[in-house]
C-alpha positions as CSV (number, residue, x, y, z in Angstrom):
1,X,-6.7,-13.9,8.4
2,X,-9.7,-12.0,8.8
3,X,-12.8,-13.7,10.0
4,X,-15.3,-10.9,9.2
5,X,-16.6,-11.9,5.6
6,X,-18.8,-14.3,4.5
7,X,-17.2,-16.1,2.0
8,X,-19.4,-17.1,-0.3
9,X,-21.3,-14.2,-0.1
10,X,-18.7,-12.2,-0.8
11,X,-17.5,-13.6,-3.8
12,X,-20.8,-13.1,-5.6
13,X,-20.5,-9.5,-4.6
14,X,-17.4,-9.6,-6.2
15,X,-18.1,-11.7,-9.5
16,X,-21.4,-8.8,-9.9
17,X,-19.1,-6.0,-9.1
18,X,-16.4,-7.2,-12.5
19,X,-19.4,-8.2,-14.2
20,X,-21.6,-5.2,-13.8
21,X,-19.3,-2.0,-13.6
22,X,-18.8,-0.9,-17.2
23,X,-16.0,-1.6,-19.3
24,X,-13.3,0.2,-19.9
25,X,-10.4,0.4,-22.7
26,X,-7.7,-0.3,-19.9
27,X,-7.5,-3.0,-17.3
28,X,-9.2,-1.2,-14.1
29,X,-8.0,-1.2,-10.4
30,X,-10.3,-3.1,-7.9
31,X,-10.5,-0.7,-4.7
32,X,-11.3,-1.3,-1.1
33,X,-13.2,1.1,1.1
34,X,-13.6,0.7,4.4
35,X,-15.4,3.2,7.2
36,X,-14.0,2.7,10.6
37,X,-16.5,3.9,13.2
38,X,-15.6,5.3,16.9
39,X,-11.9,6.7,15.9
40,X,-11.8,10.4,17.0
41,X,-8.5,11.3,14.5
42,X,-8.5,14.9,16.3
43,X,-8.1,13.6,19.9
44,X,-5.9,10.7,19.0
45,X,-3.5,11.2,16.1
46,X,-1.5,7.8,16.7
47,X,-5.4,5.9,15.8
48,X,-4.5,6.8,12.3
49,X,-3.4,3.6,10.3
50,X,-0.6,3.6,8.4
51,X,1.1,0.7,7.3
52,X,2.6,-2.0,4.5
53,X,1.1,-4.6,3.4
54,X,2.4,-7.8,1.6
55,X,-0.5,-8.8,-0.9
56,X,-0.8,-13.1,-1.7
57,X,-2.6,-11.7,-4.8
58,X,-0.9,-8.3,-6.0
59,X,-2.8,-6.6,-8.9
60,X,-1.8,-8.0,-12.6
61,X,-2.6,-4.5,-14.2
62,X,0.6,-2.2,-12.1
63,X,3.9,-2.6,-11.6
64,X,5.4,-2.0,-8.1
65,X,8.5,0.3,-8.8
66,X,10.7,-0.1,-5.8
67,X,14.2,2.6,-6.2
68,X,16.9,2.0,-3.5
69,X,19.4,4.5,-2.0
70,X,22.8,3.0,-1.4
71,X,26.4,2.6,-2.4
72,X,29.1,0.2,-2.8
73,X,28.2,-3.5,-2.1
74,X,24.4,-2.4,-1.2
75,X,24.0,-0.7,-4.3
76,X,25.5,-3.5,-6.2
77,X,23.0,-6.1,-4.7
78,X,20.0,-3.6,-5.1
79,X,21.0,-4.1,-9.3
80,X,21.0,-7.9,-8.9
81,X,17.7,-7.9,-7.2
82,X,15.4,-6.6,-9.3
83,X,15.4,-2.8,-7.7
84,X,13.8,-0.6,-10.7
85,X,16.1,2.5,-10.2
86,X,19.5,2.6,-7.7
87,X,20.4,6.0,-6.5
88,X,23.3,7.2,-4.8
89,X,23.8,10.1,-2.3
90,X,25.1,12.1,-4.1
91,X,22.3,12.5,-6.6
92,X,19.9,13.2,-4.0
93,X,22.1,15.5,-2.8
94,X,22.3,17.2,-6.4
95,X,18.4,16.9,-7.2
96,X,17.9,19.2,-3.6
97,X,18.9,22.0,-5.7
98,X,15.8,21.7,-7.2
99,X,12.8,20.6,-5.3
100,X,10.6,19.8,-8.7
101,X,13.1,16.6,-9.2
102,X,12.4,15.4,-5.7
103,X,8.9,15.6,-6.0
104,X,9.2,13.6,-9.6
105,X,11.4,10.7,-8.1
106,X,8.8,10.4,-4.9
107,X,5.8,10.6,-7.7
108,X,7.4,8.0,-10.0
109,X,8.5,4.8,-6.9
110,X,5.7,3.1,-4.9
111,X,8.2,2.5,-2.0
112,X,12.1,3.6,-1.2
113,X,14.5,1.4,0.4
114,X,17.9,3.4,1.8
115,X,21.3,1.9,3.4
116,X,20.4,2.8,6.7
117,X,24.0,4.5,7.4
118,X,23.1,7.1,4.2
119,X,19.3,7.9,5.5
120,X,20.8,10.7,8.1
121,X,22.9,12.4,5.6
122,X,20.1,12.9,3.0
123,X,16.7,13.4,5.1
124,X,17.1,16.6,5.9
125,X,16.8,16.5,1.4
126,X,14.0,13.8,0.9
127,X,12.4,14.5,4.5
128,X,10.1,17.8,3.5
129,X,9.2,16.1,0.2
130,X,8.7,12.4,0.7
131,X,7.5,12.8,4.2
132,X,4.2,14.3,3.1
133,X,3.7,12.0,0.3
134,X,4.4,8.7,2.7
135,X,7.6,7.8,0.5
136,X,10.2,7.8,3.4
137,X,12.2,5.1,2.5
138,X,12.1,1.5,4.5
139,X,16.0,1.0,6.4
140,X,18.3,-1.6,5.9
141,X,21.6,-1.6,7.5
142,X,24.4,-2.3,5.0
143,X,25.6,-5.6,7.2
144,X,22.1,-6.8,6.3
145,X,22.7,-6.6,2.4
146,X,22.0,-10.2,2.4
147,X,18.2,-9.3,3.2
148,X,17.7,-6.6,0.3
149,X,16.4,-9.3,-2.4
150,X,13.5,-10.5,0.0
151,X,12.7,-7.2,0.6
152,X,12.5,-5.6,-2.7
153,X,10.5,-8.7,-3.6
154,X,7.8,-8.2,-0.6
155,X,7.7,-4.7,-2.0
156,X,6.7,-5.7,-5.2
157,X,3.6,-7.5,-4.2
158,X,2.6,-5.1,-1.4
159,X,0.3,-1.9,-0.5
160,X,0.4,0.7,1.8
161,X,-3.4,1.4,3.7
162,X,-3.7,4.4,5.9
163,X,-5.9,7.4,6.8
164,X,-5.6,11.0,6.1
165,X,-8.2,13.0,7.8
166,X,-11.1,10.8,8.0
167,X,-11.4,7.1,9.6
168,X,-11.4,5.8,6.1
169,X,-9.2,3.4,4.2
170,X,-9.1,3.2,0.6
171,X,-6.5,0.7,-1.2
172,X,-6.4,-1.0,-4.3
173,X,-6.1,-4.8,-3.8
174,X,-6.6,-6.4,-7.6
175,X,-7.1,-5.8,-11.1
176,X,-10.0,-6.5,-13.1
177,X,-8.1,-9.4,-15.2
178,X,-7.8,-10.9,-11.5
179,X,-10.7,-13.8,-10.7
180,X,-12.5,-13.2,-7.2
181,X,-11.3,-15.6,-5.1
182,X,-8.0,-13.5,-5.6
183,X,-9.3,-10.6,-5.0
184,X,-10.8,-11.7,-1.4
185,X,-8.1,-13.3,-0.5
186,X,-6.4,-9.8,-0.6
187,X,-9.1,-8.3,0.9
188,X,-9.1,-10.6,4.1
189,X,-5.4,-9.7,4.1
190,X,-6.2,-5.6,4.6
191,X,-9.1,-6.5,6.9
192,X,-6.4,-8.5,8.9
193,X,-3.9,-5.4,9.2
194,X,-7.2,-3.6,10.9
195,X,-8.2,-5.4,13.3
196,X,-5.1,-6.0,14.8
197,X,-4.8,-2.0,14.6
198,X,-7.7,-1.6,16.6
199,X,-8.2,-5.1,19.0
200,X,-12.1,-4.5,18.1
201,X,-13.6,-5.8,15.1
202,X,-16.4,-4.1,15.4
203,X,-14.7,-0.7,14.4
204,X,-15.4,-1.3,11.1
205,X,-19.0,-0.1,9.7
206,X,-18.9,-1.2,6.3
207,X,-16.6,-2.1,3.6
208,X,-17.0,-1.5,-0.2
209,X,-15.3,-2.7,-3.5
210,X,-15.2,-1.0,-6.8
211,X,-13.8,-1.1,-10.0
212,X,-11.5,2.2,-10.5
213,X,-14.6,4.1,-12.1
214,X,-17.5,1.4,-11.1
215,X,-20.2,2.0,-8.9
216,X,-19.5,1.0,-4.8
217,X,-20.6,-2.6,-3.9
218,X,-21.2,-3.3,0.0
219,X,-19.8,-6.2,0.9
220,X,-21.6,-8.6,3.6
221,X,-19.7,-8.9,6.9
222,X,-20.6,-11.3,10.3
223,X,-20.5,-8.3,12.6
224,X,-19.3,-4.2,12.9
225,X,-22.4,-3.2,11.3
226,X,-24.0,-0.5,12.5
227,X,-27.6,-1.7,13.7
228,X,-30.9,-0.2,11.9
């Protein structure tokens, strides 16, 4: 867990961020921003960050939707588990004939999960639509069906943080309903995931948290600032 906040500080940062930012008629995201510092993404593509991350806190305001692409027994056990949509091949074969329903099942599931014997006969279908949105599905090979139920479930409480074309993260982790010692704990978590990423904590400059249309809060951090 992530060493780089000051607890107590951070909580109060927090607690004035929900208290301050105004409110809304819906329950608002709480976002995470952090600025990395000494990443060139031009000379080194593979210092982009792009990965899942199970929450211990995931956000009471959204449902995860997790669909699964399978058949037979895995499709079966994708039902029993909890899996909000089961698709077979054969429909993703059918929906190719018209790129607009692609692009509507990659825009309605957070995260895809495919039997990992199907994924070579259909990614040459999902591949130029769900690779550019970050939706290629997670494998599982069908004699693993056993493991499908944990793995929908880590889904359903987990994020994805990555960077597009600036050293930037940005990735909800809470709700406004949630109480701050949540929301850090989730925090620590992402800032975790980072520093094992880059081996150097001080790559990170600053870090920020906002409600979804609240104003940025820094929050205090032991060391990565950039010196005055």
């Amino acid at each position: 867990m992530s060493q780089l906040l000051v607890e107590d500080k951070v909580l109060e940062v927090i607690s004035k961020a929900l208290e301050e930012s105004p409110k809304r008629r819906f329950t608002e995201a709480v976002d995470l921003v952090v600025v990395l510092r000494g990443i060139d993404l031009k000379r080194d593509p593979n210092a982009k960050i792009n990965e899942v991350v199970e929450l211990p806190n995931p956000p009471k305001n959204r449902q995860i939707k997790i669909a699964v692409i399978g058949k037979g027994e895995f499709a079966v056990k994708a039902k029993e588990s909890g899996a909000d949509r089961v698709i077979e091949p054969e429909e993703i074969e059918t929906m190719a004939g018209n790129r607009k329903n692609l692009k509507k099942l990659a825009r309605e599931y957070d995260f895809f999960i495919a039997q990992a014997d199907i994924l070579p006969k259909i990614v040459k279908y999902i591949g130029p639509v769900f690779g550019p949105r970050n939706k290629m599905p997670v494998n599982l090979p069908a004699t693993a069906v056993s493991e499908l139920p944990e793995l929908i479930k880590k889904l359903k409480k987990s994020v994805r943080i990555r960077m597009k074309d600036q050293p930037l993260i940005h990735v909800k982790v809470g709700s406004r309903d949630m109480n701050p010692e949540e929301i850090m704990e989730n925090i620590k978590t992402i800032l975790s995931v980072i520093e094992r990423k880059y081996e150097d904590p001080s790559k990170i400059a600053r870090v920020y948290i906002k409600t979804t249309m609240g104003p940025a809060y820094e929050l205090p951090i032991t060391y990565g600032k950039r010196r005055r």
